[in-house]
RORODO-704934 format. One line per 10 residues: their letters; for each residue z, y, x of N, C-alpha, C. Coordinates in Angstrom, 1 decimal. Last residue first. Layout:
# RORODO-704934
A> Z,Y,X,Z,Y,X,Z,Y,X ~ ... .
//
This chain:
# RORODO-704934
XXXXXXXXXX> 97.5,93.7,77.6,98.3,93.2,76.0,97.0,92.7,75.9 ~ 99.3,93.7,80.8,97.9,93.1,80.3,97.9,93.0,78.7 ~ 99.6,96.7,83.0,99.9,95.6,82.0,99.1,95.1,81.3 ~ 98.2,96.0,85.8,98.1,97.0,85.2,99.0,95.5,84.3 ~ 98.5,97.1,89.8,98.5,96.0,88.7,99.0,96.9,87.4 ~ 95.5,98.8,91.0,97.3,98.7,90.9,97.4,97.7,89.8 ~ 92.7,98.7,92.7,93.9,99.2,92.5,94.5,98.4,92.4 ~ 90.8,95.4,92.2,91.2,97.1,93.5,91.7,97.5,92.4 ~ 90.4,93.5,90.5,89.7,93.3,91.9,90.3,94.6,92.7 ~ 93.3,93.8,89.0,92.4,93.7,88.9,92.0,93.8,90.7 .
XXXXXXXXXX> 95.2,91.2,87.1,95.5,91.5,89.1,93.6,91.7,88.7 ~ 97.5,91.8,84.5,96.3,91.9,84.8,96.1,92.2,86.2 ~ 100.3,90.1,83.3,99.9,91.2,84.0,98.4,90.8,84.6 ~ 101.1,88.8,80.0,101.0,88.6,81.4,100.5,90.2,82.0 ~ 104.3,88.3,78.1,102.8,89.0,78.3,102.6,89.0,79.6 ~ 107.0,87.6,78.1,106.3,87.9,76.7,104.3,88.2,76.9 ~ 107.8,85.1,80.2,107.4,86.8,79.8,107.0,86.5,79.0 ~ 109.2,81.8,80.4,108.2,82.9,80.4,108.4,84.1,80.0 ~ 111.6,80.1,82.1,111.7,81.2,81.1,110.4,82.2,81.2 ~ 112.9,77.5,82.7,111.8,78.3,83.0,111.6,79.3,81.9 .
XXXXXXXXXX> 115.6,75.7,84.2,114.9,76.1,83.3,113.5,77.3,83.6 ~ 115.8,72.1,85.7,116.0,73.6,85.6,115.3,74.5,84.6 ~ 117.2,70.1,88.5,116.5,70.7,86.8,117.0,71.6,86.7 ~ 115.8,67.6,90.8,116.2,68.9,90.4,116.1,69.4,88.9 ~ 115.7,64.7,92.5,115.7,65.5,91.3,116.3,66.4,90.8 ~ 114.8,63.2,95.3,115.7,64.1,94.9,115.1,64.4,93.7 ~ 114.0,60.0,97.2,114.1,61.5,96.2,115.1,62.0,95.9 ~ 114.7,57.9,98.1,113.9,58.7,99.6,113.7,60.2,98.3 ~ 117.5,57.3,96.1,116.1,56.3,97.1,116.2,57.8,98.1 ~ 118.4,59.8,94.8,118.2,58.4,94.2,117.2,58.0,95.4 .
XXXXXXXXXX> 120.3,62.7,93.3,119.5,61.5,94.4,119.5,60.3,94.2 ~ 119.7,65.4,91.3,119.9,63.5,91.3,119.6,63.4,92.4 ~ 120.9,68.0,90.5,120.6,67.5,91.4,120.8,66.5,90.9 ~ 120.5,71.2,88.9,121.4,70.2,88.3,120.3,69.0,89.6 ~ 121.8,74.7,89.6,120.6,73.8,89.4,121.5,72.5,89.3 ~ 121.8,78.4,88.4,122.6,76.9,88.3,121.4,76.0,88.2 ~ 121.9,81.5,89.6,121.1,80.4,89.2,121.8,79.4,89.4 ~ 121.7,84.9,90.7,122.2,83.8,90.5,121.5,82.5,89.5 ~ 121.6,87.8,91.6,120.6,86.9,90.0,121.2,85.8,89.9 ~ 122.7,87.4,94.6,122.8,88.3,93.2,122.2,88.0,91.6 .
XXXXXXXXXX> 123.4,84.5,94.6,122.8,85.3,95.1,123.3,86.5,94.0 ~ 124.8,81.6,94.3,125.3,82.7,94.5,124.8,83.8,94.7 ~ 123.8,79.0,92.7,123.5,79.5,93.8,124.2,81.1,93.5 ~ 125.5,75.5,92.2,125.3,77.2,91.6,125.1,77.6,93.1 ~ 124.9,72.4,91.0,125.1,73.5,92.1,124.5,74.7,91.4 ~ 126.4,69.3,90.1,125.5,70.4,89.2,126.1,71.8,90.9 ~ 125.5,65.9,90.3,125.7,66.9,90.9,125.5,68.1,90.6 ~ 124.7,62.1,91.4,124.7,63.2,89.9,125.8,64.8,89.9 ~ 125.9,61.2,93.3,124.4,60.9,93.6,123.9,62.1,92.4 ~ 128.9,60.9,95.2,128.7,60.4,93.8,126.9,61.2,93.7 .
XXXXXXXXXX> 131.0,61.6,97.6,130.9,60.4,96.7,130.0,60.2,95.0 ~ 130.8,64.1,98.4,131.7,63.8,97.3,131.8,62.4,96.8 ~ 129.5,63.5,101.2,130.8,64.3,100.8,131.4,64.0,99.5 ~ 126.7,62.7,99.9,127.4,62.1,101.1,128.8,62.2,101.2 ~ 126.3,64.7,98.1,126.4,63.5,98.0,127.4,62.7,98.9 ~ 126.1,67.1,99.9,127.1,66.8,98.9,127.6,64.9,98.5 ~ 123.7,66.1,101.1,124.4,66.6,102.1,125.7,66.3,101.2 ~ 121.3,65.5,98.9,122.1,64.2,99.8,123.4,64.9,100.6 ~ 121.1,68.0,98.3,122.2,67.0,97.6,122.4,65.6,98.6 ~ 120.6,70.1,100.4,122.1,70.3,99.2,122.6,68.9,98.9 .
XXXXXXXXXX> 118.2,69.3,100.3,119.0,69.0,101.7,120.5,69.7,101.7 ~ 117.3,69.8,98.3,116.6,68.8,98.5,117.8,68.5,99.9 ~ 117.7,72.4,98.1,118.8,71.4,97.0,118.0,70.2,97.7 ~ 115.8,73.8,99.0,116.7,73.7,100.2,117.8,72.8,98.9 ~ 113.8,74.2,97.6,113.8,73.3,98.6,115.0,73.1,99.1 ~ 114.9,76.0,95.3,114.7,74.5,94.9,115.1,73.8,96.4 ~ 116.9,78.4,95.6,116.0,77.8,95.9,115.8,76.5,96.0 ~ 117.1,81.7,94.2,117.2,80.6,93.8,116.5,79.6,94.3 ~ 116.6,84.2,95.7,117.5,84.4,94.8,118.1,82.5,94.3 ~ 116.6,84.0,99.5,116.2,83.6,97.9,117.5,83.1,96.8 .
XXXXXXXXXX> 116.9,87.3,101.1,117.6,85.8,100.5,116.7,85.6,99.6 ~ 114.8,87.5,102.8,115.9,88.2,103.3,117.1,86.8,102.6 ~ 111.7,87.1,103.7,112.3,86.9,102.1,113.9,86.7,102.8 ~ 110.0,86.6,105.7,110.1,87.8,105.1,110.8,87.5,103.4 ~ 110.5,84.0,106.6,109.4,84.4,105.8,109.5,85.2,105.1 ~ 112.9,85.0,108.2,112.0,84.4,108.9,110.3,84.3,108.3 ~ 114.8,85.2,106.6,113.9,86.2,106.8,112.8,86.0,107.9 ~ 116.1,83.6,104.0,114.8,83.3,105.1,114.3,84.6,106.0 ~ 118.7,81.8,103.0,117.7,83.1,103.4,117.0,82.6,104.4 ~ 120.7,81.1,100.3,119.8,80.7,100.9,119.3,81.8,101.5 .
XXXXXXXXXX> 124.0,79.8,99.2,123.3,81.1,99.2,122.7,80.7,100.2 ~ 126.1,77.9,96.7,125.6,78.2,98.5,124.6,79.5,98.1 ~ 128.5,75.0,96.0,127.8,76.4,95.9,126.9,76.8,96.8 ~ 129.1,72.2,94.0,128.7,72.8,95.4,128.4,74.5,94.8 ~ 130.1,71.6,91.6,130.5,70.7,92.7,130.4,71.4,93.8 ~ 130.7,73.2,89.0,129.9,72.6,89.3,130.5,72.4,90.8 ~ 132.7,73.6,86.8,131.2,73.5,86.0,130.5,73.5,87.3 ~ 135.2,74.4,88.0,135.0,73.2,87.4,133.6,72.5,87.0 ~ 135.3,76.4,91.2,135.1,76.3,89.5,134.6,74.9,89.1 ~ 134.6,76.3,93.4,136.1,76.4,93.4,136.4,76.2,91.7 .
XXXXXXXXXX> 132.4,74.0,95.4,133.2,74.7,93.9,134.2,75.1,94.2 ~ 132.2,73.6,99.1,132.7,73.1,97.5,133.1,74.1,96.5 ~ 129.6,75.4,100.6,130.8,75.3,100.4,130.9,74.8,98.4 ~ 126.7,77.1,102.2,127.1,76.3,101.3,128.9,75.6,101.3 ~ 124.2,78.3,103.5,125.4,78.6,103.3,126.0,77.7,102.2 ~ 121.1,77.6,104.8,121.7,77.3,103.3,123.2,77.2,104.2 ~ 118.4,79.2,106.5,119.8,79.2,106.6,120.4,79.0,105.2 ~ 115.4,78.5,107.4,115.7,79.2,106.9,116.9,78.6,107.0 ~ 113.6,77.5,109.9,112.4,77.9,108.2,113.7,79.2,107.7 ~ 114.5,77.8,113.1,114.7,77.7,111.4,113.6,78.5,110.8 .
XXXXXXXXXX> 115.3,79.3,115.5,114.0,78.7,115.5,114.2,77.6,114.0 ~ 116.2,82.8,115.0,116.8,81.4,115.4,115.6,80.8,114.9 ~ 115.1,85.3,114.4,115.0,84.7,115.6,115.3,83.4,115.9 ~ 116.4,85.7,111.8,115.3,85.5,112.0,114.9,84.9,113.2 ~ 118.7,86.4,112.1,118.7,85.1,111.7,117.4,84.7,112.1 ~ 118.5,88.9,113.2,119.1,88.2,114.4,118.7,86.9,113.6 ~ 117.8,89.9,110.8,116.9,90.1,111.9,117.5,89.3,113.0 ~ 119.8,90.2,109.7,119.0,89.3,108.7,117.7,89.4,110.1 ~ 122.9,88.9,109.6,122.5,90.1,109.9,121.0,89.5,110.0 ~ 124.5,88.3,106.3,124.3,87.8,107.5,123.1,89.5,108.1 .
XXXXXXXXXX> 127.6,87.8,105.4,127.5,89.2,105.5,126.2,88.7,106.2 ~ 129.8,85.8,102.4,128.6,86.1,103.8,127.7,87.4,104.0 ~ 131.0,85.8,100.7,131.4,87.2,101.5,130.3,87.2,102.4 ~ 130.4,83.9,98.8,130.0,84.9,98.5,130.0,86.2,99.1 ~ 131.4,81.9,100.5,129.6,82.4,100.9,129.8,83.0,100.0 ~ 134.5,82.3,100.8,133.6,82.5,102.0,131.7,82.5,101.6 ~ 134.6,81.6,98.3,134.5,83.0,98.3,134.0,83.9,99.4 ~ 134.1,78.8,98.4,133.4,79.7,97.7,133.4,80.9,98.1 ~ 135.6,77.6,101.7,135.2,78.3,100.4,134.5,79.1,99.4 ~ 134.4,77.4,104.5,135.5,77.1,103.9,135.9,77.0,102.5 .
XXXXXXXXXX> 130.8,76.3,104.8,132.2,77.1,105.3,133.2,77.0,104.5 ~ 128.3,75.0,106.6,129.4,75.0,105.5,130.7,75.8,106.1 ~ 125.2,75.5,106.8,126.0,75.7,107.4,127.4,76.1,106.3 ~ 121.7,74.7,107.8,122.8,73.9,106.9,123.8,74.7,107.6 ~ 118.5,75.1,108.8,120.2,74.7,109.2,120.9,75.0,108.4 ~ 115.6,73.7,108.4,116.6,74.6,107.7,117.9,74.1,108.4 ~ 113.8,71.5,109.6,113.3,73.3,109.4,114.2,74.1,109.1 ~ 115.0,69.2,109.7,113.5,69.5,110.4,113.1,70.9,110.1 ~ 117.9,69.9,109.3,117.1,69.1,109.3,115.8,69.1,110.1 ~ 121.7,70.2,110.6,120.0,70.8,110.6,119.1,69.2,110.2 .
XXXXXXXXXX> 124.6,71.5,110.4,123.7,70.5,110.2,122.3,70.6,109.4 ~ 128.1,72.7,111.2,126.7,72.9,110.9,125.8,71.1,111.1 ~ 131.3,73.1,109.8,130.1,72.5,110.1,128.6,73.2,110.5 ~ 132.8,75.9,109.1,133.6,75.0,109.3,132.8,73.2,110.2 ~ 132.9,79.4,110.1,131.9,78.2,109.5,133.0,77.0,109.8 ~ 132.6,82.7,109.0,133.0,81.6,109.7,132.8,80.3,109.1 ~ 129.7,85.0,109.3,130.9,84.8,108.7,131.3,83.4,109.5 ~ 127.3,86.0,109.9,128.1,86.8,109.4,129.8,86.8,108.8 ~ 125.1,85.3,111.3,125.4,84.4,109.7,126.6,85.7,109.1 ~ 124.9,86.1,113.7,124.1,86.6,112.5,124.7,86.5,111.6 .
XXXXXXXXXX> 128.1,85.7,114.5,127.4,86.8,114.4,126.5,87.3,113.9 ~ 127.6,83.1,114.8,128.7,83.2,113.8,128.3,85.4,113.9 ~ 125.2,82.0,116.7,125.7,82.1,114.7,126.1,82.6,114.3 ~ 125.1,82.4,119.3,125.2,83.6,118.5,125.0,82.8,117.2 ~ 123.9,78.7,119.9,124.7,80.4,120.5,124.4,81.3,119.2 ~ 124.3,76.8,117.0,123.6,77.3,117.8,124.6,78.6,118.5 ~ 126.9,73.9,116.5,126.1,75.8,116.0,125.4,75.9,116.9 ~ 125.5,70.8,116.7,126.2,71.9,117.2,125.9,73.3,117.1 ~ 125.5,68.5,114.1,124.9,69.5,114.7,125.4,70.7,115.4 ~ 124.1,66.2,111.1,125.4,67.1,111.7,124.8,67.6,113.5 .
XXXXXXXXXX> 121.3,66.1,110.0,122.4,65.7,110.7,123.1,66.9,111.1 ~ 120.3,66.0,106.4,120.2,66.7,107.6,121.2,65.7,108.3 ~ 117.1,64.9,104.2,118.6,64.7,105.0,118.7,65.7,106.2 ~ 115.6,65.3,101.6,115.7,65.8,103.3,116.8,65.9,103.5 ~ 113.5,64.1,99.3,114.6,63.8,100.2,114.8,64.2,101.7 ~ 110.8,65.0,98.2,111.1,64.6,99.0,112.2,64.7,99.1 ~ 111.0,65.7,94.2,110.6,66.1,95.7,111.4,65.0,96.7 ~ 110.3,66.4,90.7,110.9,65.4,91.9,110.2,65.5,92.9 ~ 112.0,68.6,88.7,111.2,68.5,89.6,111.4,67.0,90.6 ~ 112.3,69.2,85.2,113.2,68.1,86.5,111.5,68.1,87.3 .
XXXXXXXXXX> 113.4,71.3,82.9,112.2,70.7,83.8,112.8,70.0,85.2 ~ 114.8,71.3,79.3,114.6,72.2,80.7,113.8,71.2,81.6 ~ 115.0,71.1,77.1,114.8,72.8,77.3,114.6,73.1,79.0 ~ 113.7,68.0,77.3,114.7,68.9,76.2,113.6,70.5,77.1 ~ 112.1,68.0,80.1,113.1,67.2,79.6,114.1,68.5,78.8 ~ 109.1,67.5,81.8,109.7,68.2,80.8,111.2,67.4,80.0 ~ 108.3,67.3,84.5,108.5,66.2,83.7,109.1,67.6,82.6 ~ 106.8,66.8,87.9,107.6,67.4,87.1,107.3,66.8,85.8 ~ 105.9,66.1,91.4,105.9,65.7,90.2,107.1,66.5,88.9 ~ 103.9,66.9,94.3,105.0,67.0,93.5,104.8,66.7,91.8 .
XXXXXXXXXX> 102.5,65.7,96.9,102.1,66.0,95.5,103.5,65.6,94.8 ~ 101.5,67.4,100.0,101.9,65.9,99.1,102.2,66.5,98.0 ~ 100.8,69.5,101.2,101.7,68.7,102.0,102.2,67.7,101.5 ~ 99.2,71.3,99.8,97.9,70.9,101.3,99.3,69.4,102.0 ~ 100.0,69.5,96.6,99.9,70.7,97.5,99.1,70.1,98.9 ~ 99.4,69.2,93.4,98.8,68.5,94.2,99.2,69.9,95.8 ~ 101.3,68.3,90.6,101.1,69.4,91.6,100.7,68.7,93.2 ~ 102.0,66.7,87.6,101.5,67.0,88.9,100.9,68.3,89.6 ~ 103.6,66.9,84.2,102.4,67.4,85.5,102.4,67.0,86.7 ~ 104.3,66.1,81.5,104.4,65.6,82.4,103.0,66.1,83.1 .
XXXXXXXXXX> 103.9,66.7,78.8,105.2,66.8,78.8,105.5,66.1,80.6 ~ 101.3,69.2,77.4,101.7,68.3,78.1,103.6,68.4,78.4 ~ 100.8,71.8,75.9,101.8,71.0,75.3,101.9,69.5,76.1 ~ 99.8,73.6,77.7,98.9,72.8,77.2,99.5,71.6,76.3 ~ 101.9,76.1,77.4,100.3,76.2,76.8,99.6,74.8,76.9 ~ 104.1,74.5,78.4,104.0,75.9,77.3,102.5,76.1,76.4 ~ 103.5,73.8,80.6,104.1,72.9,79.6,104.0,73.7,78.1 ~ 103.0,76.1,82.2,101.7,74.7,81.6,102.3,74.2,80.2 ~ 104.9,77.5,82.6,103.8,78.0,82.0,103.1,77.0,81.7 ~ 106.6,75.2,84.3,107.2,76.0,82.8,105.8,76.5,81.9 .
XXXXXXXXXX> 105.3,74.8,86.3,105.2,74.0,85.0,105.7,74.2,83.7 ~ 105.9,77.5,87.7,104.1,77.0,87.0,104.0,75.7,85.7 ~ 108.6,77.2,87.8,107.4,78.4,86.9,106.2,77.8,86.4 ~ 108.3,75.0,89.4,109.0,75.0,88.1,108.4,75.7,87.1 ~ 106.7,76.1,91.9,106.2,75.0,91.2,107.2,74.7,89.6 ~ 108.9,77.9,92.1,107.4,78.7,91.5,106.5,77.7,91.4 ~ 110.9,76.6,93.1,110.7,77.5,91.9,109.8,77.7,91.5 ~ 109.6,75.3,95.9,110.1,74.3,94.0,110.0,75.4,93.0 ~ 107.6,75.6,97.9,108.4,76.4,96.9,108.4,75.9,95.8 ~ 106.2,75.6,101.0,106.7,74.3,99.8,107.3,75.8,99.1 .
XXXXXXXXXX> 104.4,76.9,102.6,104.3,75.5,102.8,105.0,74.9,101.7 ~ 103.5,79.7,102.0,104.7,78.7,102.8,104.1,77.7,102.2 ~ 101.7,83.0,103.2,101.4,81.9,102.8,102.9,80.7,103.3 ~ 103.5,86.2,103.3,102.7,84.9,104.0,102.4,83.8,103.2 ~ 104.5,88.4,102.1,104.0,88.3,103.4,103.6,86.9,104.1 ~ 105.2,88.1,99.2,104.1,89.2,99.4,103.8,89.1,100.6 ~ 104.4,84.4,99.5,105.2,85.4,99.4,104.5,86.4,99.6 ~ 102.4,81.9,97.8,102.3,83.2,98.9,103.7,83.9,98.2 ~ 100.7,78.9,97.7,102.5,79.5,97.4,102.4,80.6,98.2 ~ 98.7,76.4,96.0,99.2,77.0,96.7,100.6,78.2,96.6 .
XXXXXXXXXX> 98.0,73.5,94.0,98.8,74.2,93.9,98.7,75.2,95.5 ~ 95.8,71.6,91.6,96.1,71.9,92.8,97.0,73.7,92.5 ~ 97.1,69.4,89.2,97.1,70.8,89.3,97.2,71.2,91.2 ~ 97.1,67.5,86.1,97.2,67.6,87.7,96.7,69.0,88.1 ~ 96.2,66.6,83.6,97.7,66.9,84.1,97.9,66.8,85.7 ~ 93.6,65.5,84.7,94.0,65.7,83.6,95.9,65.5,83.7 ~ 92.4,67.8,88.1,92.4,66.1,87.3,93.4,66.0,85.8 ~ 93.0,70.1,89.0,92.4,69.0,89.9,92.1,67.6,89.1 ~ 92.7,73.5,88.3,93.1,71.8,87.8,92.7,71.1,89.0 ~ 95.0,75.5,89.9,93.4,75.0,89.9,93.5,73.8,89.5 .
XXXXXXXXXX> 97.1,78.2,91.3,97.0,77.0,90.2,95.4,76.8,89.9 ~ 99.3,79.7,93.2,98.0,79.6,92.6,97.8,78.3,92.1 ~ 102.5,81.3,92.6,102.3,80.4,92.7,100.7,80.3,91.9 ~ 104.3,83.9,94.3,103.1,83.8,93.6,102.4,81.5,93.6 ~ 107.6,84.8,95.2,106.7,84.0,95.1,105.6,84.0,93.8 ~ 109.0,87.3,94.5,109.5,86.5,95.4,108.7,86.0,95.9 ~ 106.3,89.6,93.7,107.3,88.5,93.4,107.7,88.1,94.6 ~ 104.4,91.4,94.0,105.1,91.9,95.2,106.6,90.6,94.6 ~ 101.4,91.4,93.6,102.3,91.8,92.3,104.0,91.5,92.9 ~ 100.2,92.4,95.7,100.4,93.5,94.9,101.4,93.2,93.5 .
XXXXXXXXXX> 100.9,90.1,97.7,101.3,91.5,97.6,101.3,92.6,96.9 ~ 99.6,88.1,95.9,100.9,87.8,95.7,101.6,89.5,96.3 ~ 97.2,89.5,96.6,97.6,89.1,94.8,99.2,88.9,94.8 ~ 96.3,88.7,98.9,96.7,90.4,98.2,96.8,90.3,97.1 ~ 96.5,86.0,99.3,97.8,87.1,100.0,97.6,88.3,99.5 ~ 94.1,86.0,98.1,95.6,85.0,97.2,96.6,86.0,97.5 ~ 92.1,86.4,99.8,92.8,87.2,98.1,94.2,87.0,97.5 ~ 92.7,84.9,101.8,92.9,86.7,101.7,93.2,87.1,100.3 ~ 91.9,82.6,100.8,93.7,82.9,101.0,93.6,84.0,101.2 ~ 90.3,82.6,98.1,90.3,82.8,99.2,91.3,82.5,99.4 .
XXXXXXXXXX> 90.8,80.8,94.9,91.1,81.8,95.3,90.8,81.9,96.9 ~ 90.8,77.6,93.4,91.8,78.6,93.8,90.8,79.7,94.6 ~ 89.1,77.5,90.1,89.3,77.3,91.3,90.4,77.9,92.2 ~ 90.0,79.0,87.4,89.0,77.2,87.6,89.0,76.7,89.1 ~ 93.3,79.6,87.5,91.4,79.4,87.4,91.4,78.4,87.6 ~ 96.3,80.9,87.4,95.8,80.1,87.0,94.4,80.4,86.8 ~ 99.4,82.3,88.4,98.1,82.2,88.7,97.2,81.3,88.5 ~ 103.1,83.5,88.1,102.0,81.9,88.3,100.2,82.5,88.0 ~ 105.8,84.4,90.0,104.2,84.9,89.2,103.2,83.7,89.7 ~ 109.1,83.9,89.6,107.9,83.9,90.4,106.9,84.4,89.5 .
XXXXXXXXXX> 112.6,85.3,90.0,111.5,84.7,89.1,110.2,84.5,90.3 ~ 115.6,83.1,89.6,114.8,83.3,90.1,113.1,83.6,90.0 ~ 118.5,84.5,87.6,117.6,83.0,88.1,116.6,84.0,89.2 ~ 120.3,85.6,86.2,118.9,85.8,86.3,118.1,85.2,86.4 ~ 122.8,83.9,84.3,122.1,83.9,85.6,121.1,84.7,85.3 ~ 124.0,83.3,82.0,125.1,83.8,83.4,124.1,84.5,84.3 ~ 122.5,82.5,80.3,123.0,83.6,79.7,123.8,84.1,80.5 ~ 119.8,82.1,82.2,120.9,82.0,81.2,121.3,82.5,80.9 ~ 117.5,80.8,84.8,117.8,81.9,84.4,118.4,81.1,82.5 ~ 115.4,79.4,86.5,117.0,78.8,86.5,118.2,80.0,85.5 .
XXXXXXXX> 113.1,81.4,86.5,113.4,80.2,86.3,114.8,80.5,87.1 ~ 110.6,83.4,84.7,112.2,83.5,85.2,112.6,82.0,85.1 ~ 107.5,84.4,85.3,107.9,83.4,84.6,109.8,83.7,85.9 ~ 104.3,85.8,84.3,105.8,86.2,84.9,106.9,85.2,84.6 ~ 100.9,85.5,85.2,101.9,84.8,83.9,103.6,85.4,85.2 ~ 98.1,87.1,85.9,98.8,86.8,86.4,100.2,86.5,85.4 ~ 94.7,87.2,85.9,95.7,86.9,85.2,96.9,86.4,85.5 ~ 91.4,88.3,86.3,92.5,87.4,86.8,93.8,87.9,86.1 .
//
């Protein structure tokens, strides 16, 4: 088994965010999957199994659990396809509905579900986890939304990452207007709820970035920068009950070898 290293949203500003894609003829146990994604210890491991001609059953382990959606490491994985089967259009078949991607120039437009939130009374204790001051809050079906005054407010956000955890959220998007011209929104994402403290770069939660902006700025076409430390620029369409994301995907030079016991070894 063979594991591909792939940096997505990553530039000549950004890191981006990377994941580890996984590709057979079948997927995998979930025991095994979960000791593959922990030994090669990524953000995210994304497992890959054809299912049909440009179609691709998909699963998503962090080194501590199995989730339910991850755009980046569905980007990775199409970065790596697009790469080796010179297709210019995949499918991703998940256990929660079937994501579509597209190859466009140098970079990859994901199209996902539309997740609106509503506006929303802070929950007790926020301004204590989160770590900072807020001007809104607004939740959807798993993620609370929470805007604050300025850029420089979510780059100061301090949150305290075990008290976030407790709140009954997938996960917390900080977010505030540009203060810079090259792009509209900003924000910073965490989960420690899935043992992932922040994500460096996160597709899902632009799904509930852009209608939210949208709504605010008047206009459906939208470039956001994520603030993490790696940092990452994503480019947002809404349109109907979707959202479109783009972005880039940047392979390794060489994969890494996930053998049956021990340590992950380099693969030439």
């Amino acid at each position: 088994m063979r594991a591909w290293l792939v940096d997505t949203f990553a530039d000549a500003r950004f890191l981006g965010n990377p994941a580890a894609v996984v590709l057979g003829d079948d997927l995998p146990g979930a025991e095994r999957m979960q000791a593959v994604a922990h030994r090669l210890a990524e953000p995210t491991t994304a497992f890959l199994a054809p299912a049909g001609p440009g179609e691709y059953r998909i699963r998503w382990f962090t080194p501590h659990k199995e989730i339910n959606l991850c755009g980046h490491a569905t980007i990775a994985s199409a970065g790596f396809l697009f790469e080796t089967t010179g297709r210019s259009t995949l499918s991703f078949v998940s256990r929660n509905g079937t994501l579509y991607t597209e190859r466009r120039d140098d970079r990859i437009a994901i199209d996902m579900p539309r997740s609106d939130v509503a506006q929303c009374a802070p929950p007790d204790g926020l301004r204590g986890a989160i770590g900072t001051d807020f001007v809104a809050c607004a939740a959807s079906s798993d993620d609370l939304l929470i805007e604050v005054a300025s850029e420089a407010a979510v780059v100061a956000t301090a949150p305290r990452f075990r008290a976030l955890a407790d709140f009954p959220f997938r996960g917390h998007i900080v977010t505030a207007a540009a203060d810079r011209p090259e792009a509209d929104f900003v924000s910073r994402t965490f989960f420690p709820s899935l043992g992932v403290d922040e994500d460096q770069v996160c597709v899902s939660a632009h799904c509930k970035l852009g209608p939210y902006w949208a709504g605010r700025l008047g206009r459906t076409a939208m470039s956001g920068l994520q603030l993490s430390e790696r940092g990452g620029r994503l480019d947002v369409e809404v349109g109907g009950d979707r959202v479109k994301i783009f972005g880039t995907a940047r392979l390794r030079p060489s994969p890494v070898a996930v053998p049956e016991t021990g340590e992950i070894a380099a693969f030439g």
